[in-house]
C-alpha positions as CSV (number, residue, x, y, z in Angstrom):
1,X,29.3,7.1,10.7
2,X,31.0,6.7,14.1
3,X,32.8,4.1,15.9
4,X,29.8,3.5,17.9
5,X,27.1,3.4,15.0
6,X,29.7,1.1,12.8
7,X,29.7,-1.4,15.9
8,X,25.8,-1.4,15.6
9,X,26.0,-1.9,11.8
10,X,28.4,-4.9,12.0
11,X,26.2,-6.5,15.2
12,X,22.8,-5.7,13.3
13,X,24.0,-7.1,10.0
14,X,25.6,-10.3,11.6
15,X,22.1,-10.7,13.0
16,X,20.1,-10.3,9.7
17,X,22.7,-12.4,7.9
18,X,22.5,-15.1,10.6
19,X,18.2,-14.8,10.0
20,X,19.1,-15.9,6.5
21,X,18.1,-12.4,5.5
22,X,14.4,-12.7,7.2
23,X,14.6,-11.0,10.8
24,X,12.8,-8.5,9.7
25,X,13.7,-6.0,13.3
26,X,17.4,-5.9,12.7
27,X,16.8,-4.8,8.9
28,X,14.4,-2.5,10.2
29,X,16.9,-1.1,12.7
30,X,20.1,-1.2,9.9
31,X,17.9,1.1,7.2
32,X,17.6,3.3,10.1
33,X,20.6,3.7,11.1
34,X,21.5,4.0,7.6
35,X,18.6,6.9,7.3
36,X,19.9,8.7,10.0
37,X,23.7,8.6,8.9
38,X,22.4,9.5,5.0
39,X,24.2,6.2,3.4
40,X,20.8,5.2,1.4
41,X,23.2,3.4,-0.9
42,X,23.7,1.3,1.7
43,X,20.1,0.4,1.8
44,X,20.1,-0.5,-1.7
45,X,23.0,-2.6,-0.9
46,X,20.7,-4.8,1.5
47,X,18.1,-4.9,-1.2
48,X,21.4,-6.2,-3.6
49,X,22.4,-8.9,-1.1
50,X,19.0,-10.3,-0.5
51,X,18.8,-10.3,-4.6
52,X,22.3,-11.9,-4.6
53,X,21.8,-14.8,-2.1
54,X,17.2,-15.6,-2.0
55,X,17.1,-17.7,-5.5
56,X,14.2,-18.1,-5.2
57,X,11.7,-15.0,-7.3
58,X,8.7,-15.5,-5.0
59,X,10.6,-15.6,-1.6
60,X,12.4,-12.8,-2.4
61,X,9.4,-10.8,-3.1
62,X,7.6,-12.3,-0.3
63,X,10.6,-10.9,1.7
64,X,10.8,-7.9,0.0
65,X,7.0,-7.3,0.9
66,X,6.9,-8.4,4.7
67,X,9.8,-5.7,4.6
68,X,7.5,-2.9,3.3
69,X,4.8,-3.9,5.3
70,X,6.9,-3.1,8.6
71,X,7.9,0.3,7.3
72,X,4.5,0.8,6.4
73,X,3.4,0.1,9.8
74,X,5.9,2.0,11.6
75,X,4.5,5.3,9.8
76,X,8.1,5.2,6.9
77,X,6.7,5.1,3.7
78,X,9.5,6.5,2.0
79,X,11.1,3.4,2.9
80,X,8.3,1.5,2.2
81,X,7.3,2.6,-1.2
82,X,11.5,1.7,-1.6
83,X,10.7,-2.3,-0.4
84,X,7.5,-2.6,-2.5
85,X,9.0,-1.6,-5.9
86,X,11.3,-4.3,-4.9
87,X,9.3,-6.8,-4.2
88,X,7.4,-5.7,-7.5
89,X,10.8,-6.2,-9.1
90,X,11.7,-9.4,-8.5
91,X,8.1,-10.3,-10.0
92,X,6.3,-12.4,-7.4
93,X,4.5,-15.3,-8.8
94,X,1.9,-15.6,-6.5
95,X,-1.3,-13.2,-7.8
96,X,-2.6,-12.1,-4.1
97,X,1.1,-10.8,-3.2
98,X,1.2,-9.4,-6.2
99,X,-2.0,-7.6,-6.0
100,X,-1.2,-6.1,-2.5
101,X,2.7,-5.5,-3.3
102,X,0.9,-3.0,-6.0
103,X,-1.9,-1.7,-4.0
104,X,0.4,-1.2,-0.6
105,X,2.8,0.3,-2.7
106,X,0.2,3.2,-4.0
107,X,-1.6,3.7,-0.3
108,X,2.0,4.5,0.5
109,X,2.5,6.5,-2.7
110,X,-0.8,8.5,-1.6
111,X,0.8,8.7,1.6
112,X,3.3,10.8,0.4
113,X,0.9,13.2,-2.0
114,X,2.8,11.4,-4.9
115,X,-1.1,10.4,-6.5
116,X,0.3,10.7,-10.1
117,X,2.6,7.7,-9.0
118,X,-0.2,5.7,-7.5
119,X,-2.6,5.4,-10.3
120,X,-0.8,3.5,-12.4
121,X,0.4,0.5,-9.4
122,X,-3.1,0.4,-8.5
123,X,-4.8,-0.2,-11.7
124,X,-2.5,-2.8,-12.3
125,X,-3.6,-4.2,-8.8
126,X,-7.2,-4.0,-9.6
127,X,-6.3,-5.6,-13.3
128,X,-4.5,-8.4,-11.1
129,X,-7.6,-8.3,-9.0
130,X,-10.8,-6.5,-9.5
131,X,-13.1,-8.4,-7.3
132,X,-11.3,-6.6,-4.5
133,X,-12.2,-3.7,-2.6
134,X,-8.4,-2.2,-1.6
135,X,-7.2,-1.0,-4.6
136,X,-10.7,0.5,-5.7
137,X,-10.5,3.0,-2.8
138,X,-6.7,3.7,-2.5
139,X,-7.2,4.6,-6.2
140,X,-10.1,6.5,-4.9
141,X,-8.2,8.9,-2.3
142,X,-5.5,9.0,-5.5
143,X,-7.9,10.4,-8.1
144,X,-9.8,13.0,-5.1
145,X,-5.9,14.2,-4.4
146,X,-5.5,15.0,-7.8
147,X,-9.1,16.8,-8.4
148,X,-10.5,14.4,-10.0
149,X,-13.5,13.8,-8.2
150,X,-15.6,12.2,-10.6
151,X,-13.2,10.0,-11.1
152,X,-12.6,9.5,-7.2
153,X,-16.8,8.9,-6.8
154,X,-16.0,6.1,-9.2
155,X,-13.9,4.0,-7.3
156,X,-15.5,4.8,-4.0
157,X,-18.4,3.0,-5.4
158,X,-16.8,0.2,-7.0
159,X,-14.9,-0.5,-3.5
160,X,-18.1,-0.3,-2.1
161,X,-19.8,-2.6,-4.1
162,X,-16.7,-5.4,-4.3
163,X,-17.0,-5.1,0.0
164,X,-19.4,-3.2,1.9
165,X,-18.3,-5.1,5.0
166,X,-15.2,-2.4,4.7
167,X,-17.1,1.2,5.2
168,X,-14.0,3.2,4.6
169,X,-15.1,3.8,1.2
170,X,-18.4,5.0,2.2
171,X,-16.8,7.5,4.1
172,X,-14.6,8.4,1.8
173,X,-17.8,9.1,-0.4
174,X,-19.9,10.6,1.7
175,X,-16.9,13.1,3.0
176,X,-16.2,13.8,-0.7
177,X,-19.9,14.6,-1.1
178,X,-20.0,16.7,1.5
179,X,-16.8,18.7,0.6
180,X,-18.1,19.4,-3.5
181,X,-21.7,19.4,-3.2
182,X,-21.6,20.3,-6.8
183,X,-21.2,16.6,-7.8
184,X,-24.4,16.4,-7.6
185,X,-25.0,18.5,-10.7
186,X,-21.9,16.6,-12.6
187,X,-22.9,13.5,-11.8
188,X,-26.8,12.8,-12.4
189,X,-26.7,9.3,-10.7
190,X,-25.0,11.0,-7.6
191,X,-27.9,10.4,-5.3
192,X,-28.5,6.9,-6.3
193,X,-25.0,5.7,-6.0
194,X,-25.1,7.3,-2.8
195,X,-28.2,5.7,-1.4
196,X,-27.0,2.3,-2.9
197,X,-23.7,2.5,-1.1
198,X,-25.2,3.3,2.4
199,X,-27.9,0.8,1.9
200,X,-25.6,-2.3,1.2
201,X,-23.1,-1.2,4.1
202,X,-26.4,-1.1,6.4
203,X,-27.5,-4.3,4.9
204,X,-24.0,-5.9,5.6
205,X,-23.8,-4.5,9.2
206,X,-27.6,-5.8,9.8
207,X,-27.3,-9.3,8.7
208,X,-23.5,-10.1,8.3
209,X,-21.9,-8.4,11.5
210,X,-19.2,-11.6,11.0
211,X,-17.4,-10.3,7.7
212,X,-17.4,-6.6,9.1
């Protein structure tokens, strides 16, 4: 790292430390700068310190999580699958962080093609939660990556039916369909879960245009 980079560090992580570990820009900015000189270690060293000094389990997962959310956002999901195990780690109390620590950390997992890793984070989101449509369909897109579209057809629906105010799942479907037509002959009820889908995300559209 250069004398020009290390001043950045030292102002960046003055800044963070100031924050009491919560400005969320200058930690963004330090694991980048970290990225680009290849000290990850040092990354894992911000994750030690915020371990070492937040006592508290659920605002350091809450941290952890708001972290992962801005990689997420900013398109690093390397990064982000990195602040979501965290946050998983330090074993969040609250059951609606911990269902979307688990299901953001698999739509970044299937971000990355890693779908064998994502299966696992989002069951245990939709055992946290199964009245939810988000982990139904990001387990969805994990199971279709993998082959298994059977299985994929499964949680389309089921994301469907916990929200058809959210037609991504739909779509998901109907693109799958379209893609293996031979479904149809795997999977009897094909057509009926098909028509059942579109018909409640018309329904919802129709007569609930608030909740879409």
């Amino acid at each position: 790292m250069n004398k020009n980079m290390k001043d950045r560090e030292l102002f960046l992580l003055r800044k963070f430390r100031e924050s009491n570990l919560s400005d969320g820009e200058a930690f963004y900015e330090l694991c980048s700068l970290y990225s680009s000189a290849g000290t990850y270690d040092q990354i894992d060293a911000l994750l030690n310190e915020i371990f070492q000094n937040v006592e508290n389990s659920q605002r350091r997962a809450d941290i952890l999580f708001s972290f992962g959310g801005d990689m997420e956002k900013r398109g690093d999901y390397v990064t982000a699958v990195h602040f979501y195990r965290a946050s998983r780690t330090a074993e969040p109390e609250n059951p609606i962080i911990r269902y979307f620590v688990n299901n953001n950390l698999g739509f970044s997992l299937n971000q990355l093609g890693r779908f064998d890793e994502a299966i696992p984070v989002l069951e245990e989101a939709i055992n946290i939660s199964p009245y939810q449509s988000n982990a139904f369909k990001n387990l969805g897109v994990a199971f279709q990556g993998l082959g298994k579209y059977e299985r994929a057809v499964e949680c389309f629906h089921a994301a469907t039916k916990a929200n058809a105010a959210d037609a991504r799942s739909l779509r998901y479907l109907e693109d799958l369909v379209k893609e293996h037509p031979e479904l149809y002959k795997t999977i009897p009820t094909l057509e009926s879960i098909l028509d059942g889908c579109q018909s409640a995300v018309a329904y919802v559209r129709e007569h609930r245009p608030d909740v879409q």
